[in-house]
VOBA-1610 file (N, C-alpha, C; in pm, whole numbers, padded with zeros to 5 digits, always signed):
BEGIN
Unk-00571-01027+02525Unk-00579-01018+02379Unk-00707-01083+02331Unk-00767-01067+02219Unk-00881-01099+02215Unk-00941-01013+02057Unk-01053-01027+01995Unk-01082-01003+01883Unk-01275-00942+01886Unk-01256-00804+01840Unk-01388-00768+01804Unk-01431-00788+01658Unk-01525-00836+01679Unk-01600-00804+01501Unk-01685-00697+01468Unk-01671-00599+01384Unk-01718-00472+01361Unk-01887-00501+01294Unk-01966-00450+01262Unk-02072-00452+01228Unk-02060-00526+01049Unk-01954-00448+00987Unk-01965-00501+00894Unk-01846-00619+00880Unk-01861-00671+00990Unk-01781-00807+00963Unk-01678-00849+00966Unk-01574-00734+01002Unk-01468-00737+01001Unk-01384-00763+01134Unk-01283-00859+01180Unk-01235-00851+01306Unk-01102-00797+01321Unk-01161-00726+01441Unk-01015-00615+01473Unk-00916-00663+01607Unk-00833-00700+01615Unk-00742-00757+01698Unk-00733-00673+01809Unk-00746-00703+01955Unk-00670-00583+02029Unk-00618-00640+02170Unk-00523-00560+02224Unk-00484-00615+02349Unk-00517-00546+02444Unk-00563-00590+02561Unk-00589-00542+02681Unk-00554-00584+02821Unk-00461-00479+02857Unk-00390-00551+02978Unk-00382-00395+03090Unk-00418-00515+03215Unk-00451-00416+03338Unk-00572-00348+03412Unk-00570-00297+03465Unk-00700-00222+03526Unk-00653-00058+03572Unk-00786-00027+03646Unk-00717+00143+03616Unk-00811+00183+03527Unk-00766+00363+03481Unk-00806+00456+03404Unk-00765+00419+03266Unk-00858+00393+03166Unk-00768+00327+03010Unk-00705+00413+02984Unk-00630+00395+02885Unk-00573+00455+02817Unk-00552+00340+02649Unk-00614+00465+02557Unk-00646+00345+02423Unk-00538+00396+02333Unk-00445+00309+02295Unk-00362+00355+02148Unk-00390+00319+02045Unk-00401+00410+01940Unk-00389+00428+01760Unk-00304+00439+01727Unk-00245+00340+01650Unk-00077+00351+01634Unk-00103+00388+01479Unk+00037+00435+01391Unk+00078+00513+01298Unk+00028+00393+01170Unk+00095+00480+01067Unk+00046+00346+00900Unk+00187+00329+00918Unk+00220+00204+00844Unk+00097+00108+00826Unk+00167-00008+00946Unk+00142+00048+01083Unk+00238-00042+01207Unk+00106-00134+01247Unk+00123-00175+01407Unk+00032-00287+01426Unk+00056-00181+01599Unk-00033-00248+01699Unk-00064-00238+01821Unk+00076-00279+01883Unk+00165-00354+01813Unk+00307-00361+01849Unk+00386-00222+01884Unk+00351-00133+01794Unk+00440-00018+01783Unk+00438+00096+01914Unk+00376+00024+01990Unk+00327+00088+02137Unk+00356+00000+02262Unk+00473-00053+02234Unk+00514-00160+02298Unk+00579-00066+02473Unk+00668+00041+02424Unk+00750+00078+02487Unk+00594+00201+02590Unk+00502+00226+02551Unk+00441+00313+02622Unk+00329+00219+02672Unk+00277+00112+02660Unk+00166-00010+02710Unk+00233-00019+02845Unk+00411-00072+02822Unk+00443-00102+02935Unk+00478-00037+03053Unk+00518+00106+02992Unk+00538+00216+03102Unk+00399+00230+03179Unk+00311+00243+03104Unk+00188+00281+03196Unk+00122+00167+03246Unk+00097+00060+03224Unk+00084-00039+03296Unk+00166-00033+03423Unk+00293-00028+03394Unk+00351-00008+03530Unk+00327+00114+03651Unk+00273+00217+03581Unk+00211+00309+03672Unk+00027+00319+03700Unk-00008+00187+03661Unk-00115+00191+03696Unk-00276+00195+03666Unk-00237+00213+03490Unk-00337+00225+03381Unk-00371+00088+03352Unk-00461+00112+03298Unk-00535+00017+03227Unk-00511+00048+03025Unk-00410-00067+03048Unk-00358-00049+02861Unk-00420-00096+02738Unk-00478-00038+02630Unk-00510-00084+02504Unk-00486-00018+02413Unk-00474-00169+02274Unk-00401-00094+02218Unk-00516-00176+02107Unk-00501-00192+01933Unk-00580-00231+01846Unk-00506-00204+01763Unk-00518-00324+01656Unk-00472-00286+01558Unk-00557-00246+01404Unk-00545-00173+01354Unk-00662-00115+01262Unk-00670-00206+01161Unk-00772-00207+01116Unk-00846-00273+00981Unk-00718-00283+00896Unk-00696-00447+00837Unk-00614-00460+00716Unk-00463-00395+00784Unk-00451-00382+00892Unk-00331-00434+00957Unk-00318-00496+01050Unk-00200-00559+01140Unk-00101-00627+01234Unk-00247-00728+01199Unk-00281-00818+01273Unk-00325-00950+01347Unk-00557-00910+01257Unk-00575-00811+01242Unk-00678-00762+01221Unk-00710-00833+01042Unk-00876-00868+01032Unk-00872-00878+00913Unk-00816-00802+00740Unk-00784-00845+00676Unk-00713-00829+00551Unk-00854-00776+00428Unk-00927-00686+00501Unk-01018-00663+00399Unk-00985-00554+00262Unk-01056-00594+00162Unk-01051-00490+00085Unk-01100-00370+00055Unk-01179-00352+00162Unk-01230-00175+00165Unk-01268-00165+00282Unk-01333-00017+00313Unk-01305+00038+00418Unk-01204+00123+00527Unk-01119+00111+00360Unk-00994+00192+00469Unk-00980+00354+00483Unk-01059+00417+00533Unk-01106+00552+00538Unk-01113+00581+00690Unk-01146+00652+00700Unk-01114+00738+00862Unk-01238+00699+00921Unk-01386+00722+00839Unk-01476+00683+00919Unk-01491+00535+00927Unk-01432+00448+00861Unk-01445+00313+00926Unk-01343+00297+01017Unk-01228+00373+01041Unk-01096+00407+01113Unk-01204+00417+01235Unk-01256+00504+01246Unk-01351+00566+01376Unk-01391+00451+01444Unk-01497+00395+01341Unk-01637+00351+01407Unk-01538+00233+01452Unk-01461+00161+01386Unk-01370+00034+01449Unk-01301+00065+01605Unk-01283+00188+01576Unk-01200+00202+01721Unk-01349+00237+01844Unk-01462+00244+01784Unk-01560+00244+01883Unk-01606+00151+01897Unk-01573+00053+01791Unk-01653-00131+01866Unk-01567-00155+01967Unk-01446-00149+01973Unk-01364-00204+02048Unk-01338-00122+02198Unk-01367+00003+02217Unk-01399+00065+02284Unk-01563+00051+02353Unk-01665+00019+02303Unk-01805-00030+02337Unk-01755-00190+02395Unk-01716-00273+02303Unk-01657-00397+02357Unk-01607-00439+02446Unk-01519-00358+02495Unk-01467-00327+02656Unk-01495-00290+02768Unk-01634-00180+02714Unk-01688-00120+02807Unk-01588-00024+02895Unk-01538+00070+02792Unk-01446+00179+02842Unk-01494+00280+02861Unk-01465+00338+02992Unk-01504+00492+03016Unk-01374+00547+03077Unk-01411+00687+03057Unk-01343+00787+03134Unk-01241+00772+03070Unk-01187+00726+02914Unk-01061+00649+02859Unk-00990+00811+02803Unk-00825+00784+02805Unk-00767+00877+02733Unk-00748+00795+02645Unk-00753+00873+02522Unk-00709+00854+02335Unk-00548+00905+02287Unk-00518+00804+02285Unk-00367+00818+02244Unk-00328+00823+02089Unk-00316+00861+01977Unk-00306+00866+01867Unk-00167+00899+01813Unk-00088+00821+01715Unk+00068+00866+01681Unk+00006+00839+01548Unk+00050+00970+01467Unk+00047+00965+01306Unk-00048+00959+01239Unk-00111+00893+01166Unk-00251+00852+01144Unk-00334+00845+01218Unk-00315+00768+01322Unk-00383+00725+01452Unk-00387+00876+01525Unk-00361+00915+01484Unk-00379+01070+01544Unk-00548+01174+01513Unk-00540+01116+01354Unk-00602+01132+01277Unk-00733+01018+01334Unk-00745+00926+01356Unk-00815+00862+01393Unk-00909+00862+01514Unk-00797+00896+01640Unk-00797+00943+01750Unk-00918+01125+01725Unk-00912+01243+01664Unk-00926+01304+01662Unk-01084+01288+01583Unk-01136+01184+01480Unk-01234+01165+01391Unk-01331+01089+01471Unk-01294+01014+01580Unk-01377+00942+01708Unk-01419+00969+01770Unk-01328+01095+01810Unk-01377+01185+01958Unk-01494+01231+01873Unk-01463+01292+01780Unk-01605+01435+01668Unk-01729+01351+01627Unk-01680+01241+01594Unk-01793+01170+01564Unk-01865+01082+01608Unk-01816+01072+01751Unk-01929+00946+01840Unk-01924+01017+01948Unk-01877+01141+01983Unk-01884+01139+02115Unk-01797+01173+02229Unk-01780+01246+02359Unk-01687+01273+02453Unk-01732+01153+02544Unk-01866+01105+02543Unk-01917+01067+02670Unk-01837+00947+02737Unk-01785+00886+02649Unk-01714+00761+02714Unk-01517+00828+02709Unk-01488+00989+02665Unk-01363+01005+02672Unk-01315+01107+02791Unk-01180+01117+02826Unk-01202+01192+02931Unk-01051+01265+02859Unk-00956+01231+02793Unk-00833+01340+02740Unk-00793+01270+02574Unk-00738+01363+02512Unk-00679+01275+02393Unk-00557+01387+02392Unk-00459+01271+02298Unk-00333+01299+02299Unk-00318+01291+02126Unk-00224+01376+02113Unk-00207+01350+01918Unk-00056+01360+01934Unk-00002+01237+01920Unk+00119+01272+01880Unk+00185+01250+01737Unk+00323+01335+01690Unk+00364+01393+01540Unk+00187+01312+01432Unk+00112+01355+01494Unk-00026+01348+01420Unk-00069+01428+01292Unk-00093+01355+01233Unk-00181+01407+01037Unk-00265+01501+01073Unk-00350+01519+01146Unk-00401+01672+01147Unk-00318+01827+01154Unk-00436+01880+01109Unk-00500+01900+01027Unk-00544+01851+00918Unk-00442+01890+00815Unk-00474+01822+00671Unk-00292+01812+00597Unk-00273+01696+00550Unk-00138+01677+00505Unk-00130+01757+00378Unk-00253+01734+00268Unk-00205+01758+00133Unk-00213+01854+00127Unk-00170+01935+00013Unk-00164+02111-00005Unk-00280+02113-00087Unk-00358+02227-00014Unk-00504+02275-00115Unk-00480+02429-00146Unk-00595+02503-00218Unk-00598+02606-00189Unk-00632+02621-00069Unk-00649+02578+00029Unk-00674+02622+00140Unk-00565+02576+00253Unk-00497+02529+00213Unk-00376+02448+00296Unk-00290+02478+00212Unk-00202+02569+00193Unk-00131+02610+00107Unk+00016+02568+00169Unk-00018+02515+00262Unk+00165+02465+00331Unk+00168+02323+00352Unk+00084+02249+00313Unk+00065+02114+00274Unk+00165+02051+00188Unk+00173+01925+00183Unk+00264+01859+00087Unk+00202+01870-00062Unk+00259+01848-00158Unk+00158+01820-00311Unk+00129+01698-00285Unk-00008+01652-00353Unk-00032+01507-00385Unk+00052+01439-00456Unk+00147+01462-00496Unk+00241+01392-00597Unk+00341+01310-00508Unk+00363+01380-00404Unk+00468+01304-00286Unk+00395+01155-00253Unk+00236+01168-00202Unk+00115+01061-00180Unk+00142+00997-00312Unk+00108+01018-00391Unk+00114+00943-00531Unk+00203+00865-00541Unk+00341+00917-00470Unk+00508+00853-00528Unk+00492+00786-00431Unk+00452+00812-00305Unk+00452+00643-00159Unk+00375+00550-00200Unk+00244+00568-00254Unk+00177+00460-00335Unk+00255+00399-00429Unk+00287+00462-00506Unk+00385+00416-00608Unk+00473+00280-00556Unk+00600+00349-00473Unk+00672+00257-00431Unk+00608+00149-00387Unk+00521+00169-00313Unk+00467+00066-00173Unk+00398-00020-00345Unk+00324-00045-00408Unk+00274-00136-00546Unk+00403-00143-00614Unk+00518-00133-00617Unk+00645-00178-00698Unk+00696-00320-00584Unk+00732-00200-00488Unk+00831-00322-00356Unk+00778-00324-00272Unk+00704-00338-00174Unk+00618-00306-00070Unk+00728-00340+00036Unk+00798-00441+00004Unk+00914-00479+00138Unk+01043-00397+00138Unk+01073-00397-00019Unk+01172-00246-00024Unk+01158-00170+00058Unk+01029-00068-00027Unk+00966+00036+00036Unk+00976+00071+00217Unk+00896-00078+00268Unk+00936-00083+00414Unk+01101-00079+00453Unk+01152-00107+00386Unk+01283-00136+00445Unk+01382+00060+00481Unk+01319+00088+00370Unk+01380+00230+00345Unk+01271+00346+00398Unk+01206+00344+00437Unk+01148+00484+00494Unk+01147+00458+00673Unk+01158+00324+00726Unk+01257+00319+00885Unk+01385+00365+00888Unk+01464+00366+00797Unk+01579+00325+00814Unk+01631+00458+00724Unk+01517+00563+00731Unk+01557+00684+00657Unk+01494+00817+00781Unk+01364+00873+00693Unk+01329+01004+00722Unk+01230+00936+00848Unk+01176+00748+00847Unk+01067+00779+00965Unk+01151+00801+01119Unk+01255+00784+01121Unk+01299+00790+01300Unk+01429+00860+01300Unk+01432+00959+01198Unk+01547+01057+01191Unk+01681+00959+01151Unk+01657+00858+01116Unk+01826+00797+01114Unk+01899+00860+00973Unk+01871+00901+00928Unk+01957+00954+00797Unk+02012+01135+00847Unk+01970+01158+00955Unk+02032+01293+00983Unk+02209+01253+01053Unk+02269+01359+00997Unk+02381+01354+01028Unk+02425+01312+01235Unk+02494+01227+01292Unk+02483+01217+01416Unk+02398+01099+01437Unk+02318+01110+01423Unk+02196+00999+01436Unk+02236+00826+01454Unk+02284+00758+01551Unk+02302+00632+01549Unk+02176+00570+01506Unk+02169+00471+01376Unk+02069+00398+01329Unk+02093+00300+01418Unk+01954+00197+01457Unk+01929+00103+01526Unk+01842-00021+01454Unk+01944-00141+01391Unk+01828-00208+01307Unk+01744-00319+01401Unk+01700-00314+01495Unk+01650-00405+01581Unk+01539-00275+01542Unk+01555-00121+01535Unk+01415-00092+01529Unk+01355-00105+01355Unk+01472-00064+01253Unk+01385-00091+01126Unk+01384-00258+01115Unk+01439-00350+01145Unk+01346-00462+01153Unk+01258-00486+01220Unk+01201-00391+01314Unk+01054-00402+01368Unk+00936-00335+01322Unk+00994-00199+01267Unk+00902-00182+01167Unk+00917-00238+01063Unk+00964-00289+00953Unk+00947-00360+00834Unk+00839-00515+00889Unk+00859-00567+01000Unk+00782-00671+01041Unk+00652-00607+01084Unk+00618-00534+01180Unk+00518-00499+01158Unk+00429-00471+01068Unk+00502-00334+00950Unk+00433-00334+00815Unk+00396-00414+00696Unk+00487-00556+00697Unk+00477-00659+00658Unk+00341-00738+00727Unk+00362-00752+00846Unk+00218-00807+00834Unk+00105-00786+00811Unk+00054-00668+00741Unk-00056-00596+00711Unk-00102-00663+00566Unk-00196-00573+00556Unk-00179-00639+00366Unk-00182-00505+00311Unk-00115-00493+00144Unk-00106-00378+00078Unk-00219-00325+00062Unk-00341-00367+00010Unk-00436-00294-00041Unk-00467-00226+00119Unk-00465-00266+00205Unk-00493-00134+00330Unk-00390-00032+00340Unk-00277-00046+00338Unk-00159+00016+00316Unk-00205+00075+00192Unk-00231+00118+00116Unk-00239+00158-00022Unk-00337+00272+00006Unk-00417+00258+00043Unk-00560+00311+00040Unk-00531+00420+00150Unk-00490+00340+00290Unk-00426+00414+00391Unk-00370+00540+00372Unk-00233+00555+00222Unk-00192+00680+00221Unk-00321+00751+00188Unk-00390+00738+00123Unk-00534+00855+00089Unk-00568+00886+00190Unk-00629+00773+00276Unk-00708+00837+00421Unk-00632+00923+00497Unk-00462+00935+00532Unk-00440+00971+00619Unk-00401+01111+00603Unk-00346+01157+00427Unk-00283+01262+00380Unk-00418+01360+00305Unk-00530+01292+00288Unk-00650+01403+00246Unk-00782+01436+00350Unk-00753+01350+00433Unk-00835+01407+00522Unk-00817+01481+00558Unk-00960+01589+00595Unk-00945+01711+00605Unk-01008+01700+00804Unk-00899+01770+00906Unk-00951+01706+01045Unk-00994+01839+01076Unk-01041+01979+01060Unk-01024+02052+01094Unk-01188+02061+01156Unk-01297+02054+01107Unk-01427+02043+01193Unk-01406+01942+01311Unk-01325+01822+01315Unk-01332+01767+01412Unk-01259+01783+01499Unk-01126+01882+01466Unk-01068+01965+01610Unk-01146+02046+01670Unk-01226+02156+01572Unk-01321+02221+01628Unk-01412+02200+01729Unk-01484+02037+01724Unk-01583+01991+01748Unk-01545+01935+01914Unk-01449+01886+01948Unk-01312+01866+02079Unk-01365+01922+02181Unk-01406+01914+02290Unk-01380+01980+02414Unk-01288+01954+02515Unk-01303+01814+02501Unk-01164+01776+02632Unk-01050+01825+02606Unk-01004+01799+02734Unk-00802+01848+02696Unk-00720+01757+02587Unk-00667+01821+02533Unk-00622+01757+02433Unk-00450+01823+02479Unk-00364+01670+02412Unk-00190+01736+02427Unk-00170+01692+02289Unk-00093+01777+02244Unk-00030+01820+02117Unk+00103+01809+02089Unk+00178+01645+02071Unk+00325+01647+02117Unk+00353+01637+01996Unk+00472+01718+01904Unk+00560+01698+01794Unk+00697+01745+01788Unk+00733+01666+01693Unk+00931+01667+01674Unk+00944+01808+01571Unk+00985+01891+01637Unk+01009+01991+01530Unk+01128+01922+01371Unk+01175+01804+01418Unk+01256+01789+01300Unk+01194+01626+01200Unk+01070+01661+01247Unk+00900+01546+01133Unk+00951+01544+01007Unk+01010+01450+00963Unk+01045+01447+00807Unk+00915+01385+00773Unk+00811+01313+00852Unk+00697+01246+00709Unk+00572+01371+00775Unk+00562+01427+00904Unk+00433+01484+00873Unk+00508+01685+00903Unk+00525+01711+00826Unk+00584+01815+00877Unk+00534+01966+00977Unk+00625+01983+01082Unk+00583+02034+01234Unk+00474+02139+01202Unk+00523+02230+01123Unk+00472+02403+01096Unk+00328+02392+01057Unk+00308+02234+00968Unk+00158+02247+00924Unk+00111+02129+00964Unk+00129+02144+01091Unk+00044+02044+01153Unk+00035+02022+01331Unk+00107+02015+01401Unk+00073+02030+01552Unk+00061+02174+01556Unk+00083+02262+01591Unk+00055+02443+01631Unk-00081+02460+01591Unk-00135+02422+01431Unk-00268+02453+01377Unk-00380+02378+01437Unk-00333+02235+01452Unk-00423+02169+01550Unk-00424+02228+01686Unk-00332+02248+01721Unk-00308+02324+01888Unk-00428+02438+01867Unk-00406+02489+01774Unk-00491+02641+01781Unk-00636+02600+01767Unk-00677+02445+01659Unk-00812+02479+01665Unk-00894+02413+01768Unk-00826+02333+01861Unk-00860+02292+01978Unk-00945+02359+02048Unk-01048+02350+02133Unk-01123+02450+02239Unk-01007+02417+02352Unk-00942+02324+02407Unk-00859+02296+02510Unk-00718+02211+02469Unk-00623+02254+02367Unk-00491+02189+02336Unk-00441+02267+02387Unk-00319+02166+02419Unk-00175+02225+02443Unk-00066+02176+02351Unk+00004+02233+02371Unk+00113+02212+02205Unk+00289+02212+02304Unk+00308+02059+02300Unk+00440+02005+02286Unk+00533+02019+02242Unk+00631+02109+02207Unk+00670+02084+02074Unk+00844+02027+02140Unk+00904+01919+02046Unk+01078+01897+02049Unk+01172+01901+01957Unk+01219+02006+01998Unk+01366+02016+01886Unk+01435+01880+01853Unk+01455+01849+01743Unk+01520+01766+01690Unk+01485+01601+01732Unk+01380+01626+01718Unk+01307+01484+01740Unk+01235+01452+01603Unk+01244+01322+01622Unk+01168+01262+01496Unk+01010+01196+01476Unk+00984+01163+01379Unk+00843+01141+01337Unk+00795+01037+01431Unk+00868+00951+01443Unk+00878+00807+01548Unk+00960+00825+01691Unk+00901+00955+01696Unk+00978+00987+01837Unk+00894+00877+01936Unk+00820+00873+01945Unk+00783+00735+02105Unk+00832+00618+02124Unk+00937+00571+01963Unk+00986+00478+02026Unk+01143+00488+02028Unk+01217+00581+01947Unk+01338+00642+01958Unk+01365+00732+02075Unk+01258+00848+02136Unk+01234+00868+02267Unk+01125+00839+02340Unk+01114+00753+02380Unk+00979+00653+02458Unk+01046+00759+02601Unk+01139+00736+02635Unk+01189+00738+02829Unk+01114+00913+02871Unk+01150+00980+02742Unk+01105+01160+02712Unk+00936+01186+02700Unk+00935+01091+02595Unk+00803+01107+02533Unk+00664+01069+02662Unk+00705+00916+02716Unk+00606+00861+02820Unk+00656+00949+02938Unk+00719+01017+02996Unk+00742+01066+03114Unk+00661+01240+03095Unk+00631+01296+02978Unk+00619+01440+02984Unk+00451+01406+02954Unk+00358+01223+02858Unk+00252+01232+02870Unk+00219+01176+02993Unk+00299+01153+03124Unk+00247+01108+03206Unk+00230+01266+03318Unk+00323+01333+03301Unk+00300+01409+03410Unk+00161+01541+03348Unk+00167+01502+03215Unk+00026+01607+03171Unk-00096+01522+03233Unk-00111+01403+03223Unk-00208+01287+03260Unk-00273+01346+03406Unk-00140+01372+03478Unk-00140+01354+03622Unk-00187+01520+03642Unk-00141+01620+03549Unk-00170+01756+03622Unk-00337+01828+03602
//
């Protein structure tokens, strides 16, 4: 564990454990390098070399007030990646971090990457445009801002313990050892990154930087995504890939890696391996 400072000053927390082929995680909004607990340790145990970071103005990372946009999303995950002196690394991305994962590769570079992974990932583009016509409205973004500046701990308390890990579907055993781990996680962040965060992750537009992709890329999503939804978003990224493959699981949820970690780490390990 250990701490980079970004150019403009900012220090980004990250853990690094093992040796081996890296493998770097971008975890979801507004979690911490925690939220990759259950896949650090699987692959460590088979042999990787694990990292994880936690992004600007969340988990353990400075509490700044700007910068919370995709290209400082990027360039942060390349100090810490230069900092390490990582090559040949796979890019692991869940949710945002998907989004992040995908804006890094386009904009600095393959040379130090060798696969990226997007899982239930924000690309393409979340909000509905004329050109994304199967997008969410901005008004949904508007109303999570909303909440998150009323209750911010509310807020956390109810979107775990709802649509993020499927527990409100009928059948579904809720587990509060996991929404008290996300509410702690998202708690330790600070709001104004969380705030800003919903903009970066729901208007970015990723579609030149799928384009831009050459490595293999895997494309894993829950066909039953209550926050990024399946139809407009893994298949379209799959397609604008030069080299994706597209995952897809019935009745899995947005937070499938840590509700199915045993599914999820066993199907990105044997793509790793083929």
């Amino acid at each position: 564990m250990g701490y980079v400072t970004t150019s403009d000053g900012v220090e980004i927390f990250y853990k690094d454990w093992g040796s081996g082929q890296p493998i770097v995680f971008s975890h979801g909004w507004p979690l911490s390098a925690d939220d990759w607990d259950a896949q650090m340790l699987f692959f460590l145990s088979k042999g990787y070399r694990v990292v994880a970071a936690d992004r600007r103005g969340h988990g353990r990372s400075t509490q700044v007030s700007d910068g919370h946009d995709m290209d400082h999303y990027a360039d942060d995950l390349k100090a810490v990646v230069e900092h390490l002196d990582l090559r040949d690394a796979i890019h692991v991305g869940h949710s945002t971090g998907g989004g992040e994962v995908a804006h890094y590769i386009a904009r600095h570079g393959e040379e130090r990457v060798a696969r990226g992974v997007l899982i239930s990932a924000v690309p393409p583009l979340m909000v509905q445009t004329e050109a994304n016509p199967g997008g969410l409205p901005k008004a949904v973004f508007d109303d999570l801002q909303a909440q998150l500046a009323a209750n911010r701990s509310e807020f956390y308390r109810a979107l775990p313990s709802g649509p993020f890990y499927g527990f409100n579907r009928p059948g579904v055993e809720s587990s509060e050892a996991i929404i008290q781990n996300w509410w702690r996680q998202g708690m330790m962040g600070g709001a104004k990154a969380h705030y800003d965060g919903i903009v970066a992750f729901s208007q970015t537009d990723f579609t030149e930087d799928l384009k831009k992709i050459t490595v293999p890329v895997l494309v894993m999503h829950g066909v039953d995504d209550q926050i990024v939804p399946y139809a407009d978003s893994a298949p379209l990224s799959a397609k604008l890939l030069k080299n994706g493959t597209l995952k897809s699981y019935e009745g899995f949820p947005h937070g499938m890696p840590t509700t199915q970690a045993d599914t999820i780490n066993a199907d990105l390990l044997e793509w790793l391996q083929s």
